[in-house]
N, C-alpha and C positions, 0 to 999 in steps of 0.2 A: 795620339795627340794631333790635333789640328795645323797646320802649314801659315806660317804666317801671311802668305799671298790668302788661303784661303780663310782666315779666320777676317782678315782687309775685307773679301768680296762680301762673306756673310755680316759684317759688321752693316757695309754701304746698305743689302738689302736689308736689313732691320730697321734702317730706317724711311723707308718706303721706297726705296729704289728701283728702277729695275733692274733684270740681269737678266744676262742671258749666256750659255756655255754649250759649246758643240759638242759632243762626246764621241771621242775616236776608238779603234781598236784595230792592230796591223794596219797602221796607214789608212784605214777608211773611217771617214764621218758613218755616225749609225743611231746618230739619235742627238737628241737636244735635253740641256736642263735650263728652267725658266723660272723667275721670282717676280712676281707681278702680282698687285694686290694683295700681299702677304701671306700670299702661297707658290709654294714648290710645286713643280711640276715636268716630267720626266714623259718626253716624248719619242716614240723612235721610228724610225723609216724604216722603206721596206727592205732594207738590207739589213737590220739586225740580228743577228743570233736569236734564236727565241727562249734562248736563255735567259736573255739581259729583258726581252719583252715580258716574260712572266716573273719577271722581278715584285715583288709585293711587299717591300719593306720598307724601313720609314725613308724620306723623301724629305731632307732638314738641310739649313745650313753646313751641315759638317759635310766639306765635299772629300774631305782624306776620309772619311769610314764612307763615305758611298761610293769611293772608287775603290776602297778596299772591299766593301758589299760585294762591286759590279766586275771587277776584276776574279774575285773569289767563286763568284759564280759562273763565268764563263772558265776560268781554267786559264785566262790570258789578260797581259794588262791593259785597263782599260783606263782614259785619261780622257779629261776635262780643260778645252781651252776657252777662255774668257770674251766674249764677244763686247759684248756692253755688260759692266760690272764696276 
């Protein structure tokens, strides 16, 4: 089930908003999520795990099942802070 913070930020992007979310893991920034034009989109820097880079899965509002995704697939937790949202 979705987190009431994050069910608020996917609401704001549904309605054309932007957003934007840093995505951390052990104290490091390693990627970015973005809603812009009514699409997701999941960017990562060169320090990501290449676990979290060959991620191929859906990319939606539900950021509690994409940190459960992106957590499940490195093995470690993986968190979303809110930039503009």
């Amino acid at each position: 089930m979705m987190s009431f913070r994050a069910r608020i930020l996917a609401l704001l992007a549904s309605f054309g908003e932007q957003a934007f979310w840093t995505i951390s893991t052990s104290g490091n920034v390693v990627g970015s999520l973005t809603f812009e034009s009514g699409k997701w989109r999941l960017s990562w820097f060169d320090n990501a795990d290449r676990r979290l880079v060959e991620y191929a899965g859906p990319v939606t509002g539900d950021l509690d099942a994409l940190t459960e995704a992106l957590s499940n697939r490195l093995g470690a937790r993986v968190s979303f802070d809110a930039v503009i949202g």
